[in-house]
N, C-alpha and C positions, 0 to 999 in steps of 0.2 A: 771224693766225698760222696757219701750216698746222704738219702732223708734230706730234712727239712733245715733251714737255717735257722739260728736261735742267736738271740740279743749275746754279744760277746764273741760268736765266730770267726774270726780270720781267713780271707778267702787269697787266693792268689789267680788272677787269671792272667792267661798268654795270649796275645792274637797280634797279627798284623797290621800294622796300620804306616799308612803312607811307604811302605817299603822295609818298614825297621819292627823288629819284630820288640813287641812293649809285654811288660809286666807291668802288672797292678794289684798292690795286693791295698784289702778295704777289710773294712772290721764292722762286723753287724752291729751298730752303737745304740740304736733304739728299734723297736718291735711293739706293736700292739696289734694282737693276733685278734682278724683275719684280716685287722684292715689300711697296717700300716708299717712301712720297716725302711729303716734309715742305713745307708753305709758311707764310712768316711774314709778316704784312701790315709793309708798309714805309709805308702811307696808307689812313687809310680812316678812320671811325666809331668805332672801337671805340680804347680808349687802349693796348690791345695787342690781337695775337690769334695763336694758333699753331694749325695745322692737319695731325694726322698722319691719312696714307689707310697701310691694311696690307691688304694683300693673301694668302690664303691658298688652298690647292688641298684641297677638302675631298668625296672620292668622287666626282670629275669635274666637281666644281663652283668655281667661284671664289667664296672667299669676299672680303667687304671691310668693314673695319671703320675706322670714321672716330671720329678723337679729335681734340674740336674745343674750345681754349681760349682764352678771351677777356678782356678786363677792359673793362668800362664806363668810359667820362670821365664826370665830376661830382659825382664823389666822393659822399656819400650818397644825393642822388640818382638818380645813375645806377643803387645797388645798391640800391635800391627800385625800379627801372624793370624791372630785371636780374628783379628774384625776384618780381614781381607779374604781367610780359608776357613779355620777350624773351628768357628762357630756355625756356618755353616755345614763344613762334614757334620759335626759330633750331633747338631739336629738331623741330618738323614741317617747318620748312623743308628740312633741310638729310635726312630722311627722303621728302619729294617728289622734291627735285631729286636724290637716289641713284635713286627707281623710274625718274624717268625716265631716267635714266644707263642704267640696268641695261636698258629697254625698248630703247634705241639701239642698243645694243651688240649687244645678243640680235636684233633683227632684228624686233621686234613690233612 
């Protein structure tokens, strides 16, 4: 996909995680351009998950702030997986892949 995402998109992404290689495909559900855009997974891992980016202009800087919710499948054990590991990962994850976002973007 080249350009810019728009309210209605279907995205599919692949990456690695804990050894097992995941798909997640998410659909651009709301936008409010320049300073706000929602995706909600339509497949993936997780037995839901909804993901808001906000965008804010703070002393010449952009700020960006990510609200990211999910629900686990299997029932108690998945929220024992939830509160013992991958609440943790999915916070350093999703903290790496912003630096590197923000490195990109900035030109570093």
């Amino acid at each position: 996909m080249t350009g810019l995402f728009e309210a209605g998109d279907i995205v599919t992404w692949e990456a690695r995680h804990l050894g097992i290689r995941q798909r997640l495909t998410v659909e651009i559900s709301r936008m409010i351009e320049p300073t706000f855009f929602e995706d909600k997974m339509l497949k993936g891992a997780f037995k839901s998950m909804r993901h808001e980016h906000h965008f804010a202009e703070e002393n010449g800087l952009t700020i960006m702030t990510d609200l990211f919710q999910y629900e686990t499948p299997f029932g108690i054990l998945g929220a024992l997986f939830d509160k013992l590991y991958l609440e943790s990962y999915m916070r350093k994850f999703l903290q790496k892949r912003n630096l590197h976002l923000k490195q990109v973007l900035e030109g570093a």
